[in-house]
LUMKE-586383 format. One record per residue: residue in three letters; x negated, y negated, z negated of N, C-alpha, C, O, CB in turn. Coordinates in steps of 0.1 Angstrom, whole numbers, plus 5000, padded with zeros to 4 digits. Glycine has a CB too. Layout:
residues N
rest n_px n_py n_pz ca_px ca_py ca_pz c_px c_py c_pz o_px o_py o_pz cb_px cb_py cb_pz
ALA X Y Z X Y Z X Y Z X Y Z X Y Z $
...
//
This chain:
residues 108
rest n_px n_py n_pz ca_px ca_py ca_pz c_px c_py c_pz o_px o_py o_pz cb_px cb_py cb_pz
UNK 4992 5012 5000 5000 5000 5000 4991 4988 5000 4982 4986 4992 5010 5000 4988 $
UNK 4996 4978 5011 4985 4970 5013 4989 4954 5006 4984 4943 5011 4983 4972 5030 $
UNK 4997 4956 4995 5008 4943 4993 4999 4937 4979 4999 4944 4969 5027 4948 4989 $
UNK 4994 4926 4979 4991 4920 4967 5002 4918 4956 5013 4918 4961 4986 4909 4971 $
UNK 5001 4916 4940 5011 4911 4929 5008 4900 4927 5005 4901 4915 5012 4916 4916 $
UNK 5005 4887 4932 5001 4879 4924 5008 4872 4910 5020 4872 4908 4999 4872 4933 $
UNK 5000 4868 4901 5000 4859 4889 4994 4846 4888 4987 4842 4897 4995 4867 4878 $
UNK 4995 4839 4876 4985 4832 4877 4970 4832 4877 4961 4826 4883 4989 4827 4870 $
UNK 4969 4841 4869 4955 4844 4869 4945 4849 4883 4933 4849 4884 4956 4855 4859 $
UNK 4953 4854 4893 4946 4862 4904 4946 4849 4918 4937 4848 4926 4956 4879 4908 $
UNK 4957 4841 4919 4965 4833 4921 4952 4824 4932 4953 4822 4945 4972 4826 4906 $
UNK 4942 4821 4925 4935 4811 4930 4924 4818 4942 4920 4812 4952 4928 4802 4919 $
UNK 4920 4833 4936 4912 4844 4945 4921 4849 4956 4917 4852 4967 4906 4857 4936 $
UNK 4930 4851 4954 4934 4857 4963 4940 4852 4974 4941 4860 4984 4940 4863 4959 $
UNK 4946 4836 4976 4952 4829 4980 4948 4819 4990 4948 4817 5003 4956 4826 4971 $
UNK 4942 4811 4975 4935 4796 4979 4919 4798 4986 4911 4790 4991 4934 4785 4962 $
UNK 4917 4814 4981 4899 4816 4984 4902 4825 4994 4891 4830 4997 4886 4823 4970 $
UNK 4913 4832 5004 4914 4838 5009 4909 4837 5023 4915 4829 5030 4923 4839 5006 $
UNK 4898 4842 5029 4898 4839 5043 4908 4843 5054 4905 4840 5065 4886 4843 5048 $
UNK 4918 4849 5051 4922 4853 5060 4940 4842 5057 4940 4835 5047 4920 4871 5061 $
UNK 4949 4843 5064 4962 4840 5060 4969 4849 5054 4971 4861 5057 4969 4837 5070 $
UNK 4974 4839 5042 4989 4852 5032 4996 4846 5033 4997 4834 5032 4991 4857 5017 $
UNK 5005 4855 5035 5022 4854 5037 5027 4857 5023 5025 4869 5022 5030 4867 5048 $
UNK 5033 4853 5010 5034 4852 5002 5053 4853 4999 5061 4844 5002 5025 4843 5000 $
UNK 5057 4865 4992 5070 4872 4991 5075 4867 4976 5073 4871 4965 5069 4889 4993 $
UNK 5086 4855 4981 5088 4850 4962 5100 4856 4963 5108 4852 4972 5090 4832 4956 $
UNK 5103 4869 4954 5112 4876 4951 5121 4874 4938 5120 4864 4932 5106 4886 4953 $
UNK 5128 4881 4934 5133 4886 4922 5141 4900 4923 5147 4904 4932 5141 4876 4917 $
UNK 5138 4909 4905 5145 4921 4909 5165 4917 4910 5173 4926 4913 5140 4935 4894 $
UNK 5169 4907 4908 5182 4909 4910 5185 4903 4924 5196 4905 4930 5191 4903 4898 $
UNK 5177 4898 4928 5182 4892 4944 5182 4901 4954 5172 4905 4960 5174 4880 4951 $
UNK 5194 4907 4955 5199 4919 4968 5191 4915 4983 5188 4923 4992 5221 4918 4973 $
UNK 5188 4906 4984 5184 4900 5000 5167 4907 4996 5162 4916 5002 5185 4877 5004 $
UNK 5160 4902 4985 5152 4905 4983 5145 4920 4984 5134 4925 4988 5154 4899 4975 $
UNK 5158 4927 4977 5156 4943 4978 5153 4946 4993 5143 4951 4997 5169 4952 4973 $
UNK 5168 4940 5004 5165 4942 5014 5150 4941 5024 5146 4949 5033 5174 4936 5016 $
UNK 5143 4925 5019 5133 4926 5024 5119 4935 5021 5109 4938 5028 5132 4915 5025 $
UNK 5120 4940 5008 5106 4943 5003 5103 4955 5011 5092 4959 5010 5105 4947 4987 $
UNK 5112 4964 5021 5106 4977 5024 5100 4971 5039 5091 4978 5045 5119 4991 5024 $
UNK 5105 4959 5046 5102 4951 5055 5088 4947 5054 5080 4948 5063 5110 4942 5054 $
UNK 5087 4940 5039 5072 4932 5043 5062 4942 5039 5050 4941 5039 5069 4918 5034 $
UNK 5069 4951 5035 5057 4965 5032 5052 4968 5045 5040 4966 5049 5064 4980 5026 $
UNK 5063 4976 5055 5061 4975 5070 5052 4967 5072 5040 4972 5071 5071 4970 5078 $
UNK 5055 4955 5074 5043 4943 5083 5036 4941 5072 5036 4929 5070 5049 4924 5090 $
UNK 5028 4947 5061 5014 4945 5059 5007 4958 5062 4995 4956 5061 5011 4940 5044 $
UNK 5011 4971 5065 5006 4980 5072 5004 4977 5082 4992 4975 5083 5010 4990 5073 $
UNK 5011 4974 5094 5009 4966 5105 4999 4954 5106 4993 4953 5117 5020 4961 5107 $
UNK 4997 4946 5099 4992 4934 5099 4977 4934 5088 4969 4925 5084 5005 4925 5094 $
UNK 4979 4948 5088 4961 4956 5076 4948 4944 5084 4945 4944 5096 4953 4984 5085 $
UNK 4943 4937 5075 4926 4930 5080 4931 4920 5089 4923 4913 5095 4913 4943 5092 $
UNK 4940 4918 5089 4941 4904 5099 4953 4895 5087 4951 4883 5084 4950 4908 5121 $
UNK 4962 4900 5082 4968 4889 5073 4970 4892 5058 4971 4904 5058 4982 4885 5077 $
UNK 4970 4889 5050 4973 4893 5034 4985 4893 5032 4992 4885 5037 4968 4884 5022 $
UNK 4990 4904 5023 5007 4903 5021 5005 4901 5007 4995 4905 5002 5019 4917 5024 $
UNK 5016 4891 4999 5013 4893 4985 5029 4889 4979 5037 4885 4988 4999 4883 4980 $
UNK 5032 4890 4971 5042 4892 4960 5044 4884 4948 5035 4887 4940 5041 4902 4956 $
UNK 5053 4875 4943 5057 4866 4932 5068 4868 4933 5075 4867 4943 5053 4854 4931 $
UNK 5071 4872 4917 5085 4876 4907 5087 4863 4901 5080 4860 4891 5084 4890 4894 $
UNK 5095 4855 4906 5096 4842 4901 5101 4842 4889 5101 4831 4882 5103 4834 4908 $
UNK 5106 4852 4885 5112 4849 4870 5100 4852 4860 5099 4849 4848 5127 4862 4867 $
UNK 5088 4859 4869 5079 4861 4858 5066 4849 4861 5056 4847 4855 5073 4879 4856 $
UNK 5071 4843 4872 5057 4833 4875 5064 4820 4880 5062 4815 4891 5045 4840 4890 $
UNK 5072 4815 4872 5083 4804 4877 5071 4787 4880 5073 4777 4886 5098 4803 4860 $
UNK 5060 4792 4871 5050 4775 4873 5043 4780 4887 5034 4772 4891 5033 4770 4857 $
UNK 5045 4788 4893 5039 4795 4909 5053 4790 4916 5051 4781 4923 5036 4818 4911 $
UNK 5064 4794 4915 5074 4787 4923 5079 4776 4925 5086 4772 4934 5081 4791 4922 $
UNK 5074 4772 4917 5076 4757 4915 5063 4747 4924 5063 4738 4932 5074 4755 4898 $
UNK 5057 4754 4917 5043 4747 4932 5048 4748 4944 5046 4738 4951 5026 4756 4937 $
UNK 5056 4757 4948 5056 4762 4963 5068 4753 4965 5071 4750 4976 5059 4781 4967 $
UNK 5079 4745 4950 5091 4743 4955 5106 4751 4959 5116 4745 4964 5087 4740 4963 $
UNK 5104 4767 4954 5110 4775 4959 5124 4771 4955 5124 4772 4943 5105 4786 4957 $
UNK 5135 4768 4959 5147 4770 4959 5156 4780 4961 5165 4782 4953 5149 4765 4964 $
UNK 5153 4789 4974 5159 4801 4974 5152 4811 4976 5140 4810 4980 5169 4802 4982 $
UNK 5157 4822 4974 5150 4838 4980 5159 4848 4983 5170 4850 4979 5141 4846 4969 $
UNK 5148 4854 4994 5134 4857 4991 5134 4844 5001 5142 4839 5009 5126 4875 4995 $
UNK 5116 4840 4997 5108 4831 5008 5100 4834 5009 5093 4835 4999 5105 4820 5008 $
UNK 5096 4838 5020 5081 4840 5025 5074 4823 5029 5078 4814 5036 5082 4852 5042 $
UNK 5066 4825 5023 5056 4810 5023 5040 4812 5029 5032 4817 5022 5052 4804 5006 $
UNK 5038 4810 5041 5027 4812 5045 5015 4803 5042 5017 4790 5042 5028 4814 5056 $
UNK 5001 4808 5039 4993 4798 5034 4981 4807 5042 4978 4819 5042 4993 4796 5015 $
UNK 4975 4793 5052 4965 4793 5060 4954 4777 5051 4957 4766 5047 4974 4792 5079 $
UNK 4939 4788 5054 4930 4778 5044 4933 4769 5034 4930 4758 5033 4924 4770 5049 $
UNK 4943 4779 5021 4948 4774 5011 4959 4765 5010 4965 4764 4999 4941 4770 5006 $
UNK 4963 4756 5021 4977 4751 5026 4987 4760 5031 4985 4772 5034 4976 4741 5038 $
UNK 4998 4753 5031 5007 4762 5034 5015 4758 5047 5021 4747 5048 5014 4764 5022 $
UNK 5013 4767 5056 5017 4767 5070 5033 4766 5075 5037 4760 5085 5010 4779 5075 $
UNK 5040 4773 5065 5054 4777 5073 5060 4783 5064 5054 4787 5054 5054 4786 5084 $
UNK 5076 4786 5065 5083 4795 5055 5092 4796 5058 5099 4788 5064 5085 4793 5044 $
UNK 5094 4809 5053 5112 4816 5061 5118 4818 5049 5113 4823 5039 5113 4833 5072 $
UNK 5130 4813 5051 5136 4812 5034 5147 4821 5042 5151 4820 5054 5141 4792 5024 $
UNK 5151 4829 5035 5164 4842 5039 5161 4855 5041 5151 4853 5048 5171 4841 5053 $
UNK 5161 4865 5040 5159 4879 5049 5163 4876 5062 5173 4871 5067 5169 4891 5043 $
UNK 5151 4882 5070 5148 4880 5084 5142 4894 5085 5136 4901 5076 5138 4867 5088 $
UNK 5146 4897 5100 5145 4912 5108 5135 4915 5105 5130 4908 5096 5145 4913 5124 $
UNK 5124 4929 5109 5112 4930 5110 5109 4923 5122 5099 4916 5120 5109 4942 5110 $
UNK 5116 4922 5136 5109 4918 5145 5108 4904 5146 5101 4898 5154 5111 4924 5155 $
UNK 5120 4898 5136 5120 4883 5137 5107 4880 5128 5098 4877 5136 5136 4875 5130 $
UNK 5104 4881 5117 5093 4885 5112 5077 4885 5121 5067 4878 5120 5097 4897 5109 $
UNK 5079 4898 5131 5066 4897 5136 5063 4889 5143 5051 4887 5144 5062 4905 5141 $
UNK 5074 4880 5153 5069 4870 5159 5067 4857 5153 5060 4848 5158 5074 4869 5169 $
UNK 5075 4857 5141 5071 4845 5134 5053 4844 5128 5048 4833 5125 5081 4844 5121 $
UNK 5045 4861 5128 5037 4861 5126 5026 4860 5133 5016 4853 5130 5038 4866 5123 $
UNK 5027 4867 5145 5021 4863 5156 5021 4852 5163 5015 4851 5174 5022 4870 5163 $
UNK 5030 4841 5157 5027 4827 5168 5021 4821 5158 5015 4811 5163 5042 4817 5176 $
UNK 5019 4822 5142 5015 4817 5132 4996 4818 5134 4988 4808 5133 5022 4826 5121 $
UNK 4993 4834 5137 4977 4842 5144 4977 4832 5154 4970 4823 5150 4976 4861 5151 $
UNK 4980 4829 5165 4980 4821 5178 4975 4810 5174 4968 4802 5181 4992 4818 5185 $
UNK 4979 4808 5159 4977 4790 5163 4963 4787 5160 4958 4776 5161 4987 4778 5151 $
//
């Protein structure tokens, strides 16, 4: 399984020092959309192995992390390219809506 947990503590290595781009999954265990996506972004980080980081925030347990990001709803995927943050899909979205949102993201 190729999916990071982030916390605060890992937060700044994994992310902000990351060379590569993470796509970052602000979830929770009671948000049904959420359930729906987690077997999704599991998918596209097998898929997406050495070229993007997948990682994970339970906002109920890292709420000063969602709050940086601004999060309002979930799930949101928040992408962060050289420690900024690039883009975000706030809703459950396809796998393949997904992959091209990924691959035009690699393009740029």
């Amino acid at each position: 399984m190729a999916v990071t947990h982030l916390n605060k503590e890992n937060f700044s290595k994994e992310v902000e020092q990351s060379d590569q781009p993470v796509i970052i999954d602000f979830w929770a265990e009671w948000c049904g959309p959420c359930r729906m996506m987690g077997p999704v972004f599991e998918e596209l980080s097998n898929d997406y192995e050495g070229k993007v980081k997948f990682a994970k925030i339970n906002v109920d347990e890292e709420p000063d992390l969602a709050g940086r990001f601004a999060v309002q709803g979930i799930p949101s995927l928040v992408v962060v390219k050289d420690g900024n943050e690039v883009d975000r899909i706030v809703g459950f979205a396809p796998k393949e809506a997904l992959k091209d949102k990924i691959d035009s993201i690699l393009g740029a």
